[in-house]
N, CA, C and O atoms as CSV, one atom per row, in Angstrom:
chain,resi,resn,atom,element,x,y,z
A,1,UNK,N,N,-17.893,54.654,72.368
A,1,UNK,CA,C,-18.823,53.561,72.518
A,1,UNK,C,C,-18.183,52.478,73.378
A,1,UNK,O,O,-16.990,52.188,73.297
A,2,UNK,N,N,-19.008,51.926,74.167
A,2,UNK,CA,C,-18.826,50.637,75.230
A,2,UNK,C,C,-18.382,49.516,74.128
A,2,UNK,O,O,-18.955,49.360,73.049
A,3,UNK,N,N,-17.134,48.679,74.640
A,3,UNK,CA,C,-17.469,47.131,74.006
A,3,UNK,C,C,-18.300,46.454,74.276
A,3,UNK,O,O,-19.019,46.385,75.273
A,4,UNK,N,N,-18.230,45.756,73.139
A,4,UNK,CA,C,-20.014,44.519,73.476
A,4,UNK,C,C,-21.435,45.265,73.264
A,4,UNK,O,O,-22.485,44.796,73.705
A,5,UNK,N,N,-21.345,46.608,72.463
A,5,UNK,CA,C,-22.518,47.159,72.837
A,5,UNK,C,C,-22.225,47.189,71.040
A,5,UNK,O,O,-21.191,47.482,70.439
A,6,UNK,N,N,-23.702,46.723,70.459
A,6,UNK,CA,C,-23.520,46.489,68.590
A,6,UNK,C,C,-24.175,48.195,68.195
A,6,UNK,O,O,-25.192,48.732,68.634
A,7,UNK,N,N,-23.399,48.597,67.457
A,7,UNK,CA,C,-23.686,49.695,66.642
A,7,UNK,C,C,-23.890,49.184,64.754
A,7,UNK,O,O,-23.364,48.294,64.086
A,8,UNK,N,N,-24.908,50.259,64.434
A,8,UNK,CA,C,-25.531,49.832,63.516
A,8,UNK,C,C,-25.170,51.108,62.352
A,8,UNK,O,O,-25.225,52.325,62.534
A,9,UNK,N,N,-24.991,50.750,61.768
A,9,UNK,CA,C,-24.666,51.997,60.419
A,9,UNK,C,C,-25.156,51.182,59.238
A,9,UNK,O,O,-25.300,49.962,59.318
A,10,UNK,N,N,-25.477,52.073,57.841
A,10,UNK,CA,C,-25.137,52.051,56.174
A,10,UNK,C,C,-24.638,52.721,55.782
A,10,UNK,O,O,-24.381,53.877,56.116
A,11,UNK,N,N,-24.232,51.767,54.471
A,11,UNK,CA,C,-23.632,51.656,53.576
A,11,UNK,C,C,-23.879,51.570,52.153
A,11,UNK,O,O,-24.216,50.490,51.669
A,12,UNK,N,N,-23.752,52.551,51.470
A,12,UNK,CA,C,-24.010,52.676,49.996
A,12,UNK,C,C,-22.812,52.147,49.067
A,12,UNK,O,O,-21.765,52.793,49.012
A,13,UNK,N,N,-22.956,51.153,48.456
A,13,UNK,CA,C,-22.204,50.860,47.486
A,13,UNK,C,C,-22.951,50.452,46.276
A,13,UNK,O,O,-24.180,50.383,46.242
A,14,UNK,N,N,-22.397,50.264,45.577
A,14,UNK,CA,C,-22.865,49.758,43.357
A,14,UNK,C,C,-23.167,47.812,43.776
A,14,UNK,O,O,-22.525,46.872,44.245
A,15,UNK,N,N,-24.164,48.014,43.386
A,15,UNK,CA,C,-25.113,47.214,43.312
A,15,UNK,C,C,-23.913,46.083,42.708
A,15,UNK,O,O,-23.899,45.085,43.429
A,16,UNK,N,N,-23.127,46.020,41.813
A,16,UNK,CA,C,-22.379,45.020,41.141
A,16,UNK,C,C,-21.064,44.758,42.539
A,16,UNK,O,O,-20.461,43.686,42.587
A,17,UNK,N,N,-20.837,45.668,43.376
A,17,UNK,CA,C,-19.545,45.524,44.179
A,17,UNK,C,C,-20.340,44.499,45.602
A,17,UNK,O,O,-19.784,43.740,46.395
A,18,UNK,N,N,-21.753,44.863,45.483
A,18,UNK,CA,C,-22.774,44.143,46.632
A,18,UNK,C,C,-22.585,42.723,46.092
A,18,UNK,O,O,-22.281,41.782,46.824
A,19,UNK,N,N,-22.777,42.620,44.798
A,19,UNK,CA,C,-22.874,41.245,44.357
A,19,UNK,C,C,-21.844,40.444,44.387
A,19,UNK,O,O,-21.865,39.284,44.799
A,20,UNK,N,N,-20.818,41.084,43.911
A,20,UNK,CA,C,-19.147,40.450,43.762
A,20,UNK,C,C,-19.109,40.256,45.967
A,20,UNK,O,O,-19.090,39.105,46.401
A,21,UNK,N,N,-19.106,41.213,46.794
A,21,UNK,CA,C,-19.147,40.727,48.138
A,21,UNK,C,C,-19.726,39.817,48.651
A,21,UNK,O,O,-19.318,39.503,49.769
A,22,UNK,N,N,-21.019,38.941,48.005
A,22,UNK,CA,C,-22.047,38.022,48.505
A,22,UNK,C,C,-21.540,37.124,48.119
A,22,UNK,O,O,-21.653,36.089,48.776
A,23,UNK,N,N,-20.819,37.120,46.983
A,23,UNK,CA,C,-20.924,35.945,46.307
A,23,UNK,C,C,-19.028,35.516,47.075
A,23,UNK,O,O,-18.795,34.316,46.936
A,24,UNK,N,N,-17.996,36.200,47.679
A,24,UNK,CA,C,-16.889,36.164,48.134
A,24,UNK,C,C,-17.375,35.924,49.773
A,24,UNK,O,O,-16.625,35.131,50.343
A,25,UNK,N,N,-17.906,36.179,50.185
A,25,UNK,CA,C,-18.743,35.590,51.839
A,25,UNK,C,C,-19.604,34.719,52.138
A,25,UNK,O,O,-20.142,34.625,53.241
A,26,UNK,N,N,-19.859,33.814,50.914
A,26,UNK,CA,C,-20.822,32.618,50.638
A,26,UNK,C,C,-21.028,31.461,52.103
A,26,UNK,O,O,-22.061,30.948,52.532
A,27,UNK,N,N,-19.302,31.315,52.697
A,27,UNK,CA,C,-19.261,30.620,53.503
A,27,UNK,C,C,-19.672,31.414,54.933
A,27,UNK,O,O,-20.143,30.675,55.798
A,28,UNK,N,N,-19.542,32.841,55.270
A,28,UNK,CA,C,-20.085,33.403,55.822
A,28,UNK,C,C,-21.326,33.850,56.588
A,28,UNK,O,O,-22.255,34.321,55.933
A,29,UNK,N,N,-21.421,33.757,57.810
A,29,UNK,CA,C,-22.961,34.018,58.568
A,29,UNK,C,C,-24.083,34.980,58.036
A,29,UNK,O,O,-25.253,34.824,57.687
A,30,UNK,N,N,-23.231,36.028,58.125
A,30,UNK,CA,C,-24.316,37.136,57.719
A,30,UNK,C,C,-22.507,38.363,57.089
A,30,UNK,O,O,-21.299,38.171,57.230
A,31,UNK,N,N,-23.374,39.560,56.398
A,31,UNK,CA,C,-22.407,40.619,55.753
A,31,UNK,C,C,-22.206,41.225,57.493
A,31,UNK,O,O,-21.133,41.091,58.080
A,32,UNK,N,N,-23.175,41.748,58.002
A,32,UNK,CA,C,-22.222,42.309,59.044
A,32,UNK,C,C,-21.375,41.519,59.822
A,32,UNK,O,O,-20.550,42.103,60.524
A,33,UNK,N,N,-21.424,40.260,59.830
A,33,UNK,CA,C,-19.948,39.386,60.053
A,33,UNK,C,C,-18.811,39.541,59.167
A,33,UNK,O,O,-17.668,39.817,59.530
A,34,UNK,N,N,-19.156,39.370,58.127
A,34,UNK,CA,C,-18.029,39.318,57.323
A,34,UNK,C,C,-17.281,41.175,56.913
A,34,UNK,O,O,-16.137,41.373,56.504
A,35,UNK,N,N,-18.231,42.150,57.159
A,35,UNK,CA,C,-17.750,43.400,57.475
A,35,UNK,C,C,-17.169,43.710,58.391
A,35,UNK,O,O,-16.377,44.650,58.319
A,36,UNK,N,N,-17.411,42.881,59.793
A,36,UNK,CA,C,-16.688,43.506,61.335
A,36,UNK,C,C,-15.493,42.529,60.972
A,36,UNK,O,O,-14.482,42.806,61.616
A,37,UNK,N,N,-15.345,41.427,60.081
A,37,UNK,CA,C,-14.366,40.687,59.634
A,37,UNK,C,C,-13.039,41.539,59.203
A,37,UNK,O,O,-11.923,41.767,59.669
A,38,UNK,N,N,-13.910,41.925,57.881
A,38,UNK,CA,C,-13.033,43.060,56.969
A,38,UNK,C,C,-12.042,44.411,57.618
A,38,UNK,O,O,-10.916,44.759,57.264
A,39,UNK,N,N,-13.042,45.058,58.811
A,39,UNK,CA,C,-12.376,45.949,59.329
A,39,UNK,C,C,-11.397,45.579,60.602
A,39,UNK,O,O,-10.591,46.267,61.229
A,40,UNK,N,N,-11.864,44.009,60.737
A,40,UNK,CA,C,-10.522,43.991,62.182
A,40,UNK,C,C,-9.428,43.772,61.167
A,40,UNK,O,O,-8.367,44.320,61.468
A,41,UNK,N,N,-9.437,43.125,60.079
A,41,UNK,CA,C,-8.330,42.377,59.750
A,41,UNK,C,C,-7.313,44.313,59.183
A,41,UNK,O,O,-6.101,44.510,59.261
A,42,UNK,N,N,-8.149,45.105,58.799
A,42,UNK,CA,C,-7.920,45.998,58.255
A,42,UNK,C,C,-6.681,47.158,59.540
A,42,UNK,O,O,-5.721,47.857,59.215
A,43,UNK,N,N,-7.266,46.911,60.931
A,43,UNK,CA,C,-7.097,47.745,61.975
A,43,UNK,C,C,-5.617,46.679,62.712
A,43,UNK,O,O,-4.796,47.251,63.430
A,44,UNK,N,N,-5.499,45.416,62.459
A,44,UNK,CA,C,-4.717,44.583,62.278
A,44,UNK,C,C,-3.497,45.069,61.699
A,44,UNK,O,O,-2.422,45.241,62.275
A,45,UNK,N,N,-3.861,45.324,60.178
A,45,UNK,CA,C,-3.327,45.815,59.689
A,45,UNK,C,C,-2.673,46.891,60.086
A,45,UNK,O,O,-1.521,47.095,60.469
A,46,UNK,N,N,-3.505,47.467,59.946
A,46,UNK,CA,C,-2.598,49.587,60.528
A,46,UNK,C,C,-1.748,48.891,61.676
A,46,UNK,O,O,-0.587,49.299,61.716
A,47,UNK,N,N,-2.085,47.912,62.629
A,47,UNK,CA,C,-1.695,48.131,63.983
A,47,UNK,C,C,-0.410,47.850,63.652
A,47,UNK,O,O,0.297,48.433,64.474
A,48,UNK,N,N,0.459,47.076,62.635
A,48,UNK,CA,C,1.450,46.390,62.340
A,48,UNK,C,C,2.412,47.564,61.537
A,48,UNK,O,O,3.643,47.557,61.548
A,49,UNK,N,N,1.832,48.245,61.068
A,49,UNK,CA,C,2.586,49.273,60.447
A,49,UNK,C,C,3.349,50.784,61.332
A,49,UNK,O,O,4.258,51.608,61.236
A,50,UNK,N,N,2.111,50.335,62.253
A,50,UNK,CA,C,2.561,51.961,63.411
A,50,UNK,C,C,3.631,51.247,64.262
A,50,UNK,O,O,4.109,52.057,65.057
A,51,UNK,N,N,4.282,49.792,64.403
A,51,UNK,CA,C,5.249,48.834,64.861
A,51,UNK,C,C,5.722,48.930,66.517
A,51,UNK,O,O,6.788,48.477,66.934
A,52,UNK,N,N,4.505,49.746,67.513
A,52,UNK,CA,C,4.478,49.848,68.627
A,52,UNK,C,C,3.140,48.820,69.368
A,52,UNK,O,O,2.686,48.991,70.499
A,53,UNK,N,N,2.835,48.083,68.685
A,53,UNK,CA,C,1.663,47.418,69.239
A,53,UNK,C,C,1.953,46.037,69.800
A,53,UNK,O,O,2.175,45.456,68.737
A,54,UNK,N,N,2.048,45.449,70.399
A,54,UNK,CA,C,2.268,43.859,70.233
A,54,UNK,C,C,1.606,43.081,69.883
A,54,UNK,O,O,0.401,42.970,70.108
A,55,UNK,N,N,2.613,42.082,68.972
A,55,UNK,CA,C,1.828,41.366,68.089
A,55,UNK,C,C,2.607,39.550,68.244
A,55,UNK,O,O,3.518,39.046,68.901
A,56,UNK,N,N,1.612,39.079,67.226
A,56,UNK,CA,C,2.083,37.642,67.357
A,56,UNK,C,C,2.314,37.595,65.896
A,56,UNK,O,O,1.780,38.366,65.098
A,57,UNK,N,N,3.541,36.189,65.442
A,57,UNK,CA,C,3.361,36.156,64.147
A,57,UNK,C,C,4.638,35.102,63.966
A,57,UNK,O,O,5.413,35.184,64.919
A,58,UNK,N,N,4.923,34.391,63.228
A,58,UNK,CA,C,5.718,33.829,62.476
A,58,UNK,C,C,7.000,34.677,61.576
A,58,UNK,O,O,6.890,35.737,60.958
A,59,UNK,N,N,8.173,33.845,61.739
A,59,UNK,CA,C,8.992,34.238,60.590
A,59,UNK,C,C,9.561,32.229,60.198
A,59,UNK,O,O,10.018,31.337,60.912
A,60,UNK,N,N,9.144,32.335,58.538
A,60,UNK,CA,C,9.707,31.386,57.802
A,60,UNK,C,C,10.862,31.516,57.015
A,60,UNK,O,O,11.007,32.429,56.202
A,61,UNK,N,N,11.851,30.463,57.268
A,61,UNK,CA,C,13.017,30.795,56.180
A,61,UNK,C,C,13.125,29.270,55.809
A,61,UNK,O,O,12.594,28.305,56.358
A,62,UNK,N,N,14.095,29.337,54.550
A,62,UNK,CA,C,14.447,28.168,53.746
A,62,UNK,C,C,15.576,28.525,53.054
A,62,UNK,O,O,15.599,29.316,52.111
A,63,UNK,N,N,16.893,27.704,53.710
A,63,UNK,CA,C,17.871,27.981,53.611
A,63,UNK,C,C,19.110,26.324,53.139
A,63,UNK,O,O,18.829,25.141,53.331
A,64,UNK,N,N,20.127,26.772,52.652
A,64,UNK,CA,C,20.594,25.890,52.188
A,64,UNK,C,C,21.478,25.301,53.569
A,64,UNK,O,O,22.374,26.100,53.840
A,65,UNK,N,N,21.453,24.142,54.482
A,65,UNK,CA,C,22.436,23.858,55.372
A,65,UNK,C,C,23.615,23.498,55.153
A,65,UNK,O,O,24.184,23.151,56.188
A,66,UNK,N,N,24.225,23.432,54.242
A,66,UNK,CA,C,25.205,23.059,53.713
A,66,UNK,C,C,26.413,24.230,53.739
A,66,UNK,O,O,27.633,24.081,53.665
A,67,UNK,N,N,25.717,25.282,53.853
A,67,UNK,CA,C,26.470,26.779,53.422
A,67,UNK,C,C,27.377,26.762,54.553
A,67,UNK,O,O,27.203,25.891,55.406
A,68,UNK,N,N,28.300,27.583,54.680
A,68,UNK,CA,C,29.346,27.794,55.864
A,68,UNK,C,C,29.035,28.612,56.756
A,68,UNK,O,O,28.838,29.785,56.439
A,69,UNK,N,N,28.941,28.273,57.823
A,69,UNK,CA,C,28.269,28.787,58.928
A,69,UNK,C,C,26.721,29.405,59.157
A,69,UNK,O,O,26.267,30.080,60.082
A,70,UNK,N,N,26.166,28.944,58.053
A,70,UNK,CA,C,24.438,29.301,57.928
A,70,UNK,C,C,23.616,28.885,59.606
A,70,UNK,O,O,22.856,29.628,60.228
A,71,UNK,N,N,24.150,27.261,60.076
A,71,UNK,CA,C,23.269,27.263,61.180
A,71,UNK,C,C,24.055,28.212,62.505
A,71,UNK,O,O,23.364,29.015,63.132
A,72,UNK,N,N,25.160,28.074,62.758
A,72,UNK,CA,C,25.864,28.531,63.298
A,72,UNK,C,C,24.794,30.552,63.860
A,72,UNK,O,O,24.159,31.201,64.691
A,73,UNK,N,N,25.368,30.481,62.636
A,73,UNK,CA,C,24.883,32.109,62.327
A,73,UNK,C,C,22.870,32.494,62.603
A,73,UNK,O,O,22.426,33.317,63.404
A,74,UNK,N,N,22.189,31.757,61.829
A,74,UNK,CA,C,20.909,31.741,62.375
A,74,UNK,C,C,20.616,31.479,63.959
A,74,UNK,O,O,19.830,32.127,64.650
A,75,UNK,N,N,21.497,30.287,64.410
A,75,UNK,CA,C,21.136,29.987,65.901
A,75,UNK,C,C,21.347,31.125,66.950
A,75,UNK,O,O,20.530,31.401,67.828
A,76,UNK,N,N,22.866,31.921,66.698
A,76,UNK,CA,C,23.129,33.169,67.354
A,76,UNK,C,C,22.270,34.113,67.049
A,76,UNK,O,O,21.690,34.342,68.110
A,77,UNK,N,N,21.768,34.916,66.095
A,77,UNK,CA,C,20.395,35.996,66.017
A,77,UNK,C,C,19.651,35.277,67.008
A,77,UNK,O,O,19.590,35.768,68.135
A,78,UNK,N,N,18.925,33.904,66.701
A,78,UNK,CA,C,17.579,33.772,67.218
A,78,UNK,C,C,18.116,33.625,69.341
A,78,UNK,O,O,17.261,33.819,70.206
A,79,UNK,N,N,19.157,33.377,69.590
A,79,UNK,CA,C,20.085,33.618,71.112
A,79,UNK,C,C,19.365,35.375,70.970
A,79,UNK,O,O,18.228,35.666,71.343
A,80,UNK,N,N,20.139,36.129,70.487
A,80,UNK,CA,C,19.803,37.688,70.516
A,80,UNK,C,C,18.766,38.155,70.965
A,80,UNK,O,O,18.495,39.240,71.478
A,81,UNK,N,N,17.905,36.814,70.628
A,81,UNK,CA,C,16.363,38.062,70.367
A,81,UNK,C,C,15.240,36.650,71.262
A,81,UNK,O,O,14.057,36.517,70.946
A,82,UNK,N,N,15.792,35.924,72.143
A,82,UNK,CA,C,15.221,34.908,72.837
A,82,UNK,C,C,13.941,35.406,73.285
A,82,UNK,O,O,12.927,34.745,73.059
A,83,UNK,N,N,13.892,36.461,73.872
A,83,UNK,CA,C,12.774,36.903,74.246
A,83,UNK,C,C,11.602,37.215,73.485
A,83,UNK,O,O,10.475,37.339,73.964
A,84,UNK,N,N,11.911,37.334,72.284
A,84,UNK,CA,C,10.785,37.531,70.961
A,84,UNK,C,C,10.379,36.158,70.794
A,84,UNK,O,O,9.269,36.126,70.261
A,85,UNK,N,N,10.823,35.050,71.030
A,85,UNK,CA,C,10.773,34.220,70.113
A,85,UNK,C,C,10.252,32.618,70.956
A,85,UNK,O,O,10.872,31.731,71.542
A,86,UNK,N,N,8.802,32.862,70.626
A,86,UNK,CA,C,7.932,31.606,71.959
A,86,UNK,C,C,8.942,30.027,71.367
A,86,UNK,O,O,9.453,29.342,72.252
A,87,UNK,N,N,9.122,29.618,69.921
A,87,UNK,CA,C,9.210,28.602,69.987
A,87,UNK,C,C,9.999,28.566,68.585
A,87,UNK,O,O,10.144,29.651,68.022
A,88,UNK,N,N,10.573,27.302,67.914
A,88,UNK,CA,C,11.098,27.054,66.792
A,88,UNK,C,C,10.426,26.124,66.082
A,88,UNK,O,O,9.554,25.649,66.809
A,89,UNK,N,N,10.414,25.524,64.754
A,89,UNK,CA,C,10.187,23.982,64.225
A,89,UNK,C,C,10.970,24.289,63.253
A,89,UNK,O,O,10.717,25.311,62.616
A,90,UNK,N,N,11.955,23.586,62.952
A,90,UNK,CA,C,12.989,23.053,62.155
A,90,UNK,C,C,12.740,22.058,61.164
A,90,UNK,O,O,12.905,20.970,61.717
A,91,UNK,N,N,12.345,21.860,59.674
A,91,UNK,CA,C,12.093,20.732,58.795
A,91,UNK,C,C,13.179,20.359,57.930
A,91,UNK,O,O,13.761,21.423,57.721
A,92,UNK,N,N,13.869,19.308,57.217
A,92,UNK,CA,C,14.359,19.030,56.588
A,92,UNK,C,C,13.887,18.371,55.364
A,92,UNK,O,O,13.461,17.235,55.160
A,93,UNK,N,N,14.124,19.640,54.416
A,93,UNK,CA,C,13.102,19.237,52.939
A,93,UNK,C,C,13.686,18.342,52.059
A,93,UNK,O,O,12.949,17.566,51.451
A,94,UNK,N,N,15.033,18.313,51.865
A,94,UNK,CA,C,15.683,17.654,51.310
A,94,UNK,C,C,17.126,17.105,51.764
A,94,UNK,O,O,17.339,16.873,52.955
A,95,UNK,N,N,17.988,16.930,50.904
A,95,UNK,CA,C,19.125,16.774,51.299
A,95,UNK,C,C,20.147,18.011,51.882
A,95,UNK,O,O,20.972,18.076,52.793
A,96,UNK,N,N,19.621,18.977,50.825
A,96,UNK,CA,C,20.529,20.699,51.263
A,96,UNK,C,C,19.553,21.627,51.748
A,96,UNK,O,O,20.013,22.722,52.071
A,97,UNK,N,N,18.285,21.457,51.882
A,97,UNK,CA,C,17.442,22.432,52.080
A,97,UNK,C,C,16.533,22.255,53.545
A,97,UNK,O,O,15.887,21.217,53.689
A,98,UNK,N,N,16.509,23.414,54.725
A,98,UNK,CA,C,15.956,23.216,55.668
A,98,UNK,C,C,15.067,24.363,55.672
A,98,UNK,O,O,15.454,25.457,55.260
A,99,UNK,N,N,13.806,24.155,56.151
A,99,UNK,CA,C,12.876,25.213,56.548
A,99,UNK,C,C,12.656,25.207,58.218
A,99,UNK,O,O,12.488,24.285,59.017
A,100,UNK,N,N,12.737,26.679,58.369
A,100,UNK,CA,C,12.854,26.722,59.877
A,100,UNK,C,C,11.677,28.058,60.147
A,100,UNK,O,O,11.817,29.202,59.715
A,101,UNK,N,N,10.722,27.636,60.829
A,101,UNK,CA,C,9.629,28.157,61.583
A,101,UNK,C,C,9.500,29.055,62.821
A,101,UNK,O,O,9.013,28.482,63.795
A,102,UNK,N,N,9.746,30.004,62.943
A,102,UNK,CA,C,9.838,30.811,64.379
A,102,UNK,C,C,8.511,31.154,64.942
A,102,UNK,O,O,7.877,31.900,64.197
A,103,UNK,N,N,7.981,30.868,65.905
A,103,UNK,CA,C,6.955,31.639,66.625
A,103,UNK,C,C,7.234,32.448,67.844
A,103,UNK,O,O,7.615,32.339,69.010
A,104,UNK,N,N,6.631,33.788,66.478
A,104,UNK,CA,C,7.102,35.538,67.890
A,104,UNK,C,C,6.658,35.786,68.576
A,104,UNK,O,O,5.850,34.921,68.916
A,105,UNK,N,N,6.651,36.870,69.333
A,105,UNK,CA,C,5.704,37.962,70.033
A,105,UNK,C,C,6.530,38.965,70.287
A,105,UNK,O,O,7.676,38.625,70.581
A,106,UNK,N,N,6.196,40.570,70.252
A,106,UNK,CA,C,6.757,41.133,70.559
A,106,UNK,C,C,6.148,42.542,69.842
A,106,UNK,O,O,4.963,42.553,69.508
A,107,UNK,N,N,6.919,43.610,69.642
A,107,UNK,CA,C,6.477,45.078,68.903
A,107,UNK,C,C,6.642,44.596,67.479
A,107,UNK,O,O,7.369,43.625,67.269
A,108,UNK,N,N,6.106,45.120,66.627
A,108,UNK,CA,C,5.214,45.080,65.375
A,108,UNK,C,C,7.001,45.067,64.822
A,108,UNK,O,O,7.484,44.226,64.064
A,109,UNK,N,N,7.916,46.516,65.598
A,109,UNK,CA,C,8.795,46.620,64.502
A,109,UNK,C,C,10.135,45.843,65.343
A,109,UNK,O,O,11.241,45.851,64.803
A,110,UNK,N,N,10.049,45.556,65.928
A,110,UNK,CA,C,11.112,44.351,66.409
A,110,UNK,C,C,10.887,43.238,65.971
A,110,UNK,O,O,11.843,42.610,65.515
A,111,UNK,N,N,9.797,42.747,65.967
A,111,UNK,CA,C,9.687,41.173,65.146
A,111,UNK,C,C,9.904,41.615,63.583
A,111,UNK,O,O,10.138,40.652,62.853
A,112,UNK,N,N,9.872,42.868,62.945
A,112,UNK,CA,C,9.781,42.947,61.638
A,112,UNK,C,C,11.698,43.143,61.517
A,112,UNK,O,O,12.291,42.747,60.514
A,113,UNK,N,N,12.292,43.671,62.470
A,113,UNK,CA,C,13.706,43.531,62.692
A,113,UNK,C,C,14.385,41.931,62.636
A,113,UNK,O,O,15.381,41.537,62.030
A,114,UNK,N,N,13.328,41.117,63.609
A,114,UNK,CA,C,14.282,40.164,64.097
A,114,UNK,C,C,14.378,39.268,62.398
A,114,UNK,O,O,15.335,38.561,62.085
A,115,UNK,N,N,12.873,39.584,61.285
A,115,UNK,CA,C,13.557,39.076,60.302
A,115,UNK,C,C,14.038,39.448,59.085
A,115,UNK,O,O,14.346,38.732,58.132
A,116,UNK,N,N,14.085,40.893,59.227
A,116,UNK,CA,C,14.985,41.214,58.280
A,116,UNK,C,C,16.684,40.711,58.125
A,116,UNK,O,O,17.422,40.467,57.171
A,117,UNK,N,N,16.836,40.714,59.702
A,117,UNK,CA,C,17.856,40.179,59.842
A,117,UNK,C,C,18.392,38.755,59.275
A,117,UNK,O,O,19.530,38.563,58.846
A,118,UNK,N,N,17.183,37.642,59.372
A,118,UNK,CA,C,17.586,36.639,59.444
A,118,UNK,C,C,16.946,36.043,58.322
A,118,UNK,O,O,17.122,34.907,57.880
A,119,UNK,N,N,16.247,36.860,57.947
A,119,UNK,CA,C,16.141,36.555,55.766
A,119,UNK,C,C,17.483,37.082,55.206
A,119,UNK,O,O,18.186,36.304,54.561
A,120,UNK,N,N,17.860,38.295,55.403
A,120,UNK,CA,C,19.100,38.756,54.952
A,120,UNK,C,C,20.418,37.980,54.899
A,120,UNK,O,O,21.325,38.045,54.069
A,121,UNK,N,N,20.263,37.077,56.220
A,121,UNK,CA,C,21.760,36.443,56.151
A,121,UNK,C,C,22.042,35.622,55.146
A,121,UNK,O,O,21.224,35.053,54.424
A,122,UNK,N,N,23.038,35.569,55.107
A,122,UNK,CA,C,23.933,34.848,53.712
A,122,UNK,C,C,23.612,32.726,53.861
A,122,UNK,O,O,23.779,31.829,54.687
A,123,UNK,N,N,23.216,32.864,52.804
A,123,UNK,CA,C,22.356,31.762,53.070
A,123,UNK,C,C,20.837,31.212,52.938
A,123,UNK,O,O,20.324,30.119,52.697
A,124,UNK,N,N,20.363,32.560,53.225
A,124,UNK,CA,C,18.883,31.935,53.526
A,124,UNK,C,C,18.467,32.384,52.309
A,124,UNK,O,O,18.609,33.568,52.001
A,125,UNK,N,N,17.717,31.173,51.205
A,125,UNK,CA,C,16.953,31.541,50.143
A,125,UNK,C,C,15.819,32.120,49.934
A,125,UNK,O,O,15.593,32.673,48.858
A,126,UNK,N,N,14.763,32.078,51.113
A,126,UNK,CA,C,13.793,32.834,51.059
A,126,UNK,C,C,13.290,32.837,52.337
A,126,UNK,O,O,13.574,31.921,53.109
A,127,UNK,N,N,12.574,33.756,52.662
A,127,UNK,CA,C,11.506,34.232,54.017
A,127,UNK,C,C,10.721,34.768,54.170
A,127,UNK,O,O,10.618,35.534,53.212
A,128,UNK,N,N,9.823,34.940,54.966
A,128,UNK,CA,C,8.564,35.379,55.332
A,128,UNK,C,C,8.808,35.679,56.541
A,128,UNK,O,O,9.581,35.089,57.295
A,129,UNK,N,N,8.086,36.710,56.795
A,129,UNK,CA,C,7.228,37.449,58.299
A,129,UNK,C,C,5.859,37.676,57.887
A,129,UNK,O,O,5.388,38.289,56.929
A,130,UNK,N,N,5.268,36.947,58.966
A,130,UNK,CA,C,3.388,36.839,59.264
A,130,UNK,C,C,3.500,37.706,60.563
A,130,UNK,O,O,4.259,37.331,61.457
A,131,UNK,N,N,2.611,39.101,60.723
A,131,UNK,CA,C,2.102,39.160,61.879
A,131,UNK,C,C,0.904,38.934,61.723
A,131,UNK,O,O,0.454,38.967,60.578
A,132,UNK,N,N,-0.131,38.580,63.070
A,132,UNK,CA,C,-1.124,38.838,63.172
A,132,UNK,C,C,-1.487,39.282,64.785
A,132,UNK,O,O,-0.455,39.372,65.450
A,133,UNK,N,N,-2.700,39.571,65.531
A,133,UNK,CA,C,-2.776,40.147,66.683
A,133,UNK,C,C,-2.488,38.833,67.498
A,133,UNK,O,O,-2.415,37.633,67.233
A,134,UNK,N,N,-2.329,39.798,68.854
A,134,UNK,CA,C,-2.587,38.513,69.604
A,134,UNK,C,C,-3.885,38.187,70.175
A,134,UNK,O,O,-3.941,37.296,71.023
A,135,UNK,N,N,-5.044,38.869,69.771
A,135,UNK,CA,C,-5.958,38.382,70.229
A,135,UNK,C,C,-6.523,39.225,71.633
A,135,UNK,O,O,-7.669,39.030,72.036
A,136,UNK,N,N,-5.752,40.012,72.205
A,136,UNK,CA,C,-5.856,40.465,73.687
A,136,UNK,C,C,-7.190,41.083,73.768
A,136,UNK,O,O,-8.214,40.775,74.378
A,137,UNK,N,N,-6.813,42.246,72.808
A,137,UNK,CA,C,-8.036,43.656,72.380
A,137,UNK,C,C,-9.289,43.158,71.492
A,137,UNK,O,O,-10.214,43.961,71.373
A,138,UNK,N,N,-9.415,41.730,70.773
A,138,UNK,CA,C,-10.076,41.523,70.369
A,138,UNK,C,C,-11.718,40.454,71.290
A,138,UNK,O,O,-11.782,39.391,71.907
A,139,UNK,N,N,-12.592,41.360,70.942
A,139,UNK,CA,C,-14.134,40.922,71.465
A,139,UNK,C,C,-14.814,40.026,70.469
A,139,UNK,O,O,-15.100,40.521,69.380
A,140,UNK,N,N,-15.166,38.523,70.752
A,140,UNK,CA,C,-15.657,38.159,69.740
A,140,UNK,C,C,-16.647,38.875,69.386
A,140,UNK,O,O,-17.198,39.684,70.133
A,141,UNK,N,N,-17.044,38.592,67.931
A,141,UNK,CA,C,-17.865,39.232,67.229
A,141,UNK,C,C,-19.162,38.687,66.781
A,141,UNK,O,O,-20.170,39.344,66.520
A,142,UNK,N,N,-18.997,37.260,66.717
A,142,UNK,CA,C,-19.762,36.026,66.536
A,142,UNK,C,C,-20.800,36.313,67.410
A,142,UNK,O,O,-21.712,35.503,67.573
């Protein structure tokens, strides 16, 4: 099928799973919005797991600065991998505690590399990796 060209199908589901969906898409246009919703976020999904696609996404950490050589050591990975990595934001939550913001791009499983790495290091109390697309392949739907 052409993009931009709307295809039409049904769908049988239990009358109670219709209801529980209406009532979770309230803020929503119509169900076939919130269905072509459901399946990009879904194909999103897969795309991040097969880790050859390029993607966009965040990695968050929150780490103690105080530790011995914690910035030192984070600043060299994120040198490594410059090319993954559009931008930084750096916060200072407290007195010992900094949260530091990366914005990626790159293959699904290299950005999922660049933070295993850099949750792992000695130091960092917790992290996150967000992918999501970049938007390229996507046709609005609206």
């Amino acid at each position: 099928m052409k993009s931009g060209k709307t295809a039409r199908f049904s769908v049988s589901i239990s009358a109670e799973l219709l209801e529980q969906f209406d009532r979770m898409i309230l803020n929503v246009a119509n169900r076939s919005q919130a269905i072509g919703d459901l399946i990009q976020d879904a194909l999103i999904e897969h795309k991040k797991e097969i880790g050859n696609e390029e993607m966009a996404g965040t990695i968050t950490i929150v780490y103690d600065h105080h530790k011995p050589h914690i910035q030192e050591n984070l600043t060299n990975i994120q040198h490594d991998y410059q090319k993954y990595i559009i931008c930084n934001l750096h916060v200072h939550l407290d007195h010992h505690n900094c949260l530091e913001t990366l914005v990626v791009k790159g293959e699904a499983s290299i950005l999922k590399k660049i933070a295993d790495i850099l949750i792992s290091s000695k130091g960092v109390k917790h992290g996150k990796l967000t992918i999501t697309t970049t938007g390229k392949e996507i046709s609005n739907f609206n």
